[in-house]
KETI-201039 format. One line per 10 residues: number of its first residue (from 1); for each residue x, y, z of C-alpha. Coordinates in nm, 2 decimals. Layout:
BEGIN
NUM) X,Y,Z  ...
% end
This chain:
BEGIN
1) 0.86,1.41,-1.29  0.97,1.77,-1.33  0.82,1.88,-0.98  1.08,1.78,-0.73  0.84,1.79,-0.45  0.66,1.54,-0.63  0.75,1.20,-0.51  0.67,0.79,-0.54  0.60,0.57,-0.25  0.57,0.17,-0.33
11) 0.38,-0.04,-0.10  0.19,-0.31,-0.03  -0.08,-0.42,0.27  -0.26,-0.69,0.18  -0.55,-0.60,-0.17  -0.44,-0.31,-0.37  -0.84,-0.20,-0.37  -0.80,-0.13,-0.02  -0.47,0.06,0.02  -0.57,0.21,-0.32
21) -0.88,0.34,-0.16  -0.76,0.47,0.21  -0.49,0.65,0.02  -0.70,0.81,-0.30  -0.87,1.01,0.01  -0.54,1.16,0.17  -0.44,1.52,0.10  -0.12,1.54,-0.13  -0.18,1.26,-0.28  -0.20,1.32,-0.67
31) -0.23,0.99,-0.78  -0.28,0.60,-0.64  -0.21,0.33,-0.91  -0.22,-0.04,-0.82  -0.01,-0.31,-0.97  0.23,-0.55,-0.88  0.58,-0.59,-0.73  0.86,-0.78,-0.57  0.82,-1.09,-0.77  1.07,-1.38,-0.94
41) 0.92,-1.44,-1.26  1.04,-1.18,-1.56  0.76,-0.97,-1.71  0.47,-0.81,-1.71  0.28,-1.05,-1.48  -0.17,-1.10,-1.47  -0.38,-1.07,-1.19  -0.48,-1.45,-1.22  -0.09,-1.53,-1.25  -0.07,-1.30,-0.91
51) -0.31,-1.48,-0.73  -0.17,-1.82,-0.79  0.10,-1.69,-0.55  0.31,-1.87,-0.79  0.53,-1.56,-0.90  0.66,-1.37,-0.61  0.46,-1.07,-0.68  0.31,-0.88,-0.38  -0.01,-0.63,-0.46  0.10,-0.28,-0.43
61) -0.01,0.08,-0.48  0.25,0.34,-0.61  0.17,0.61,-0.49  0.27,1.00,-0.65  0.26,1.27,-0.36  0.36,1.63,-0.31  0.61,1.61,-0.04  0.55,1.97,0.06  0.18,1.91,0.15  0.26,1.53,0.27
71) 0.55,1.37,0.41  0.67,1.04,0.32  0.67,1.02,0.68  0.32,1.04,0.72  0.24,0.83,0.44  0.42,0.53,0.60  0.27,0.60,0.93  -0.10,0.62,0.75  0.00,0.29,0.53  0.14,0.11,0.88
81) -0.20,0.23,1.10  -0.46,0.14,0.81  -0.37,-0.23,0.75  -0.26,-0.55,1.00  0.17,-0.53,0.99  0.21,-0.80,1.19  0.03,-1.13,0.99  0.30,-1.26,0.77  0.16,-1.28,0.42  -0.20,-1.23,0.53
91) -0.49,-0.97,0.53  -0.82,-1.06,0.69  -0.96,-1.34,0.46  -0.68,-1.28,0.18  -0.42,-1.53,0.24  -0.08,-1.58,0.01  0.27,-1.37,-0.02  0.06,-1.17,-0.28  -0.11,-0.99,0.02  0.21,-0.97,0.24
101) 0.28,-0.63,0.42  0.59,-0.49,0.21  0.72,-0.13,0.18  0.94,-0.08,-0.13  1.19,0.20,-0.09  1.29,0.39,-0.39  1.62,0.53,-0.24  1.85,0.53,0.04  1.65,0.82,0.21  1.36,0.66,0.23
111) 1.47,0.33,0.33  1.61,0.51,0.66  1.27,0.66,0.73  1.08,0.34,0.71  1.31,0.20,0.95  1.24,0.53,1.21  0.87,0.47,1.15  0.82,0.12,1.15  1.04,0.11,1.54  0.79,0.38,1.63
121) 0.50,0.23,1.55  0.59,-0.16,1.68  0.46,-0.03,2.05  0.13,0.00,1.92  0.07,-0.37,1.82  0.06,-0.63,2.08  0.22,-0.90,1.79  0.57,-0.81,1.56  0.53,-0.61,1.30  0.64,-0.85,0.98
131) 0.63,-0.57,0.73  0.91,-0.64,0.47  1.17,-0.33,0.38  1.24,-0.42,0.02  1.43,-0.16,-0.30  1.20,-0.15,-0.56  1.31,-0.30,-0.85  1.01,-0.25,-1.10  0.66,-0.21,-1.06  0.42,-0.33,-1.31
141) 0.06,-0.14,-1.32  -0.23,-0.38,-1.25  -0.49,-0.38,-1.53  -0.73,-0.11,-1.59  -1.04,-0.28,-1.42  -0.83,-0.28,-1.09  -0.80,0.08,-1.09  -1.00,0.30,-0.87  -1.19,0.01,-0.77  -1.36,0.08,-0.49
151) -1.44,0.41,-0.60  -1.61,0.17,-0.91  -1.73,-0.08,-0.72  -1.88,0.03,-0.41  -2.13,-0.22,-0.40  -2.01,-0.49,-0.42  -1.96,-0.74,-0.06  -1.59,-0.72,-0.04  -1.58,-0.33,-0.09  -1.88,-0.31,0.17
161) -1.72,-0.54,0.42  -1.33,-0.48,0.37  -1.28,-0.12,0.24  -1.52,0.04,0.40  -1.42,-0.06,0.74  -1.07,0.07,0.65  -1.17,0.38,0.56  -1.35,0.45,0.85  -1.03,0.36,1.05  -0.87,0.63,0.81
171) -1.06,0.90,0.90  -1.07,0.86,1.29  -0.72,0.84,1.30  -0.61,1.08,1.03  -0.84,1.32,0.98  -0.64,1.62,0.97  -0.45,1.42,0.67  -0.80,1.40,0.46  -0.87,1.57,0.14
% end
């Protein structure tokens, strides 16, 4: 990346649809790919090998943002308010570490400001926030029928019940961050 202002943010909150989604509609954001992270086994791991929870892996989006129109900041605090921090490898029906709530810091910098944000945001939940503060180690992309998948998909049950919902939450509590 020649832009300096442009920066990566790794992280994950249960299905990649859904964080791929909420954040595909923020302002800054240049890009939203989901994939894979965190996990034990070496190489480039599959969605079914994922799912088996057998691997490690957590579902994640990486996300590429212009830091002068969007903090990293704000996206943590937009990832921490659109998703449930505090159910320990859990989202909704999705159950297994592959949908746990992780944030994967790329540097020193932003590992201090996900520990600002997530103390300011633990008085807003009634339970512990279990959100795991990883370094990113590698990130693998997810294949190419999992990108943009609500946007793809909107029909479908899941995307009706889960995403939508979520992105409703997005835009009453972040409008002014909305493309």
């Amino acid at each position: 990346m020649t832009n300096k202002n442009i920066q990566l943010a790794t992280f994950g909150g249960g299905c990649f649809w859904c964080t791929e989604a909420v954040f595909l509609e923020v302002r800054g954001v240049e890009k939203v790919v989901s994939g894979y992270s965190g996990g034990d086994v070496p190489g480039h791991p599959t969605y079914r090998e994922i799912c088996s929870g057998l691997t490690g892996h957590a579902e994640v989006v990486q996300v590429t943002f212009d830091a002068h129109v969007i903090s990293y900041e704000e996206i943590l605090v937009i990832f921490m308010t659109t998703h449930d921090p505090t159910t320990l490898n859990r989202q909704g029906a999705d159950k297994g570490t592959q949908y746990r709530s992780v944030i994967y810091y790329h540097n020193d910098k932003q590992k201090d400001i996900a520990k600002v944000v997530l103390k300011e945001v633990a008085p807003y939940y009634e339970n512990s926030i279990v959100t795991e503060l990883s370094p990113l180690d590698v990130f693998y992309e997810a294949e190419d029928y999992h990108q943009d998948y609500y946007r793809n998909n909107q029909e479908q049950g899941y995307c009706s019940f889960v995403i939508t919902p979520k992105l409703a939450k997005l835009r009453k509590l972040h409008a002014d961050k909305l493309k």
